[in-house]
C-alpha positions in Angstrom: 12.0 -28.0 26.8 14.3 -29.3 24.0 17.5 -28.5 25.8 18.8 -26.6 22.7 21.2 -24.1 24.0 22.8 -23.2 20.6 22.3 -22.3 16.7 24.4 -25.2 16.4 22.5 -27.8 18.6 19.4 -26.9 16.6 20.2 -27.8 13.7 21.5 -31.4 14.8 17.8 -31.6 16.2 15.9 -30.2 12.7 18.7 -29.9 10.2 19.6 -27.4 8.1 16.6 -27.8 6.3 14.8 -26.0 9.2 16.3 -22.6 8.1 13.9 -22.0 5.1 11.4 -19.6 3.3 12.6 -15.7 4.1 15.9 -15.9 3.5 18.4 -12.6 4.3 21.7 -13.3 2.1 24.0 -10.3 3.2 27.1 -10.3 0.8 29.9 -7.9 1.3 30.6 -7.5 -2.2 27.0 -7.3 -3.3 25.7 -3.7 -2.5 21.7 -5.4 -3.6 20.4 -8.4 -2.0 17.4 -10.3 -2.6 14.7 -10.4 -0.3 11.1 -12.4 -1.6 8.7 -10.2 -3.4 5.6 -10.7 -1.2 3.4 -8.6 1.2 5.4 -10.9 4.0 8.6 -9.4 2.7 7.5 -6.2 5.4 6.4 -8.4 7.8 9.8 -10.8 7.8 11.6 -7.5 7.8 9.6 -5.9 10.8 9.4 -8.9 12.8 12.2 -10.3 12.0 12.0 -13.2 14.5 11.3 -16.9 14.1 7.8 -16.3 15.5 6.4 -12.9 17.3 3.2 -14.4 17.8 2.4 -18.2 18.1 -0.5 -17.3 15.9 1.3 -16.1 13.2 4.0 -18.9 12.8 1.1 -21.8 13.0 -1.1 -19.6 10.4 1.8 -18.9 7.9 3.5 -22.2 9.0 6.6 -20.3 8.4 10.3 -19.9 9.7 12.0 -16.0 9.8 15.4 -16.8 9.9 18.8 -15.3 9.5 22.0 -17.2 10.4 25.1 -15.4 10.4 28.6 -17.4 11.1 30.1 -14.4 12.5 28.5 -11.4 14.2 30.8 -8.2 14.4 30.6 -5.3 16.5 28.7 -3.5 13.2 25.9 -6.1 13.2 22.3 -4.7 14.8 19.4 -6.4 16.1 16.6 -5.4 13.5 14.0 -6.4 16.1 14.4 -8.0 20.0 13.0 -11.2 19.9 10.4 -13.0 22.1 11.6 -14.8 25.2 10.7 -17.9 24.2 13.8 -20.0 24.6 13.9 -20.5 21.3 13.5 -17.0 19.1 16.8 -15.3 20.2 18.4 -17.8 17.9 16.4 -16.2 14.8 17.0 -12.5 15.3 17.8 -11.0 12.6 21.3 -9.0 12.6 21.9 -6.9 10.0 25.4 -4.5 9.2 24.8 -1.1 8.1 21.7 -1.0 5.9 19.4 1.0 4.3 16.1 -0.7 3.3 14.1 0.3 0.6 10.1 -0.3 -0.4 10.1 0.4 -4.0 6.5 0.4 -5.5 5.2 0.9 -9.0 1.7 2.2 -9.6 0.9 0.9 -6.1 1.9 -2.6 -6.9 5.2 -3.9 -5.7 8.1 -3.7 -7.7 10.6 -4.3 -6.1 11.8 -4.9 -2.1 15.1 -4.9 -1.6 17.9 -4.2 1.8 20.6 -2.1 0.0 24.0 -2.5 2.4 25.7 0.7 3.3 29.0 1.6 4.3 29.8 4.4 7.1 27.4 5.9 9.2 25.9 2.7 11.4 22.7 3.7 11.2 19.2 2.0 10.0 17.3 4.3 7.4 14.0 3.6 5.7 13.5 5.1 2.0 10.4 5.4 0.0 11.2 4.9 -3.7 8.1 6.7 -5.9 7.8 5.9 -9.6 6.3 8.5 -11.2 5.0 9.5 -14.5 4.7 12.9 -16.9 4.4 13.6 -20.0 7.0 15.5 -21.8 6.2 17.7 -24.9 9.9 18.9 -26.6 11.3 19.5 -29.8 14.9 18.1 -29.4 17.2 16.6 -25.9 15.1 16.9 -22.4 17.8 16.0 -19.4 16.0 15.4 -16.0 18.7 16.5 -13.0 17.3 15.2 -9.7 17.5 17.2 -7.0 20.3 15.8 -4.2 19.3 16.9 -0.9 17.4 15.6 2.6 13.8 15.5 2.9 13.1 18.3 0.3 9.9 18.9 -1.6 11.7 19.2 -4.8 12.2 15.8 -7.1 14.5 17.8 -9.8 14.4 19.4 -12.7 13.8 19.0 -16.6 15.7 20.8 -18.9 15.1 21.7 -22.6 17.6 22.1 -24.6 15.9 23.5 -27.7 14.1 27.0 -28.5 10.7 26.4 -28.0 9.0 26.4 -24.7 9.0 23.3 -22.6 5.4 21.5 -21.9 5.5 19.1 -18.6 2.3 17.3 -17.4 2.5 15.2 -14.3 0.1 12.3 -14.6 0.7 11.5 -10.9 -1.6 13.4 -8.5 1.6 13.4 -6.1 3.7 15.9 -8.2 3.1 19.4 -9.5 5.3 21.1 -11.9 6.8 24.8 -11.3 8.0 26.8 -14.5 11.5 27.9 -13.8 12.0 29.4 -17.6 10.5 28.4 -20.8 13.3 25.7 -21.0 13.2 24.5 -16.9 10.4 23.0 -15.2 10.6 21.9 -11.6 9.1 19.0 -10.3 7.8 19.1 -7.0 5.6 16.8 -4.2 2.3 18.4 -3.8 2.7 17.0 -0.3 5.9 15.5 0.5 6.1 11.6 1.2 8.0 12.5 4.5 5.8 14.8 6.0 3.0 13.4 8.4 -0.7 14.6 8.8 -1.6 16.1 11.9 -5.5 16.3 13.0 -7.1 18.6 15.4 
């Protein structure tokens, strides 16, 4: 319909001021990048694509975009786009990446696309920030616990003589006395785990 046949041809038509509001910056020397602290943040993530639905760009009045200069052979699609003739040039390619939803007390905190280097692979990782209360007479050292998909968050260790008192005060976590100086905490039901119904 416009004859636009490249990224480049676009933006002689609109300008560069066409490529606005979710904006993926991938730096190579940046292992953190910024993505905008919103409830669209997901949806620019998930959809990824200049419009999925005609009724979300007209109702958002909103452009997903991602221009990269150079794709490699690392770079992934995120999400196919529409055939439209004019969403492949929006897709959002992405090199090795781990994406993170951090929350605090169910309110976001932070969204953020973490690059990683190695495995090419897309992950998704829940961050949880919880809370306890601690009751110690001298140095507590929390070790988490480095593993995949376990139950157990870590550990909190007392370095005094008197017993060590953890209370969770997030309905999430239980605690497990190890010694009078260890407490394990634990996911009452782990984040990873899904619910089956009969």
């Amino acid at each position: 319909m416009l004859n636009i046949t490249n990224i480049d041809a676009l933006a002689r038509r609109f300008g560069y001021d066409f490529f606005t509001s979710f904006h993926v910056d991938l730096n190579p020397f940046f292992m953190h990048n910024y993505v905008p602290k919103s409830i669209l943040g997901f949806n620019a993530l998930k959809n990824a694509v200049l419009a999925t639905d005609n009724r979300y760009h007209l109702y958002f009045m909103d452009s997903l975009s991602a221009h990269v200069h150079h794709v490699t052979s690392y770079h992934r699609t995120v999400l196919e786009p529409m055939d439209d003739g004019i969403s492949p040039y929006f897709v959002l390619k992405l090199p090795h990446v781990r994406v993170a939803y951090m929350s605090f007390l169910g309110c976001t905190q932070e969204d953020s696309i973490v690059c990683r280097r190695g495995v090419d692979a897309f992950d998704c990782c829940r961050f949880h920030t919880l809370r306890i209360r601690i009751e110690a007479g001298c140095m507590v050292r929390f070790v988490p616990m480095d593993g995949y998909e376990s139950p157990v968050l870590g550990t909190v260790y007392h370095y005094g003589d008197e017993p060590l008192k953890v209370e969770p005060t997030s309905i999430q976590v239980r605690c497990e006395q190890l010694t009078p100086q260890a407490v394990r905490l634990v996911f009452s039901k782990p984040p990873f785990e899904s619910s089956v119904i009969n």
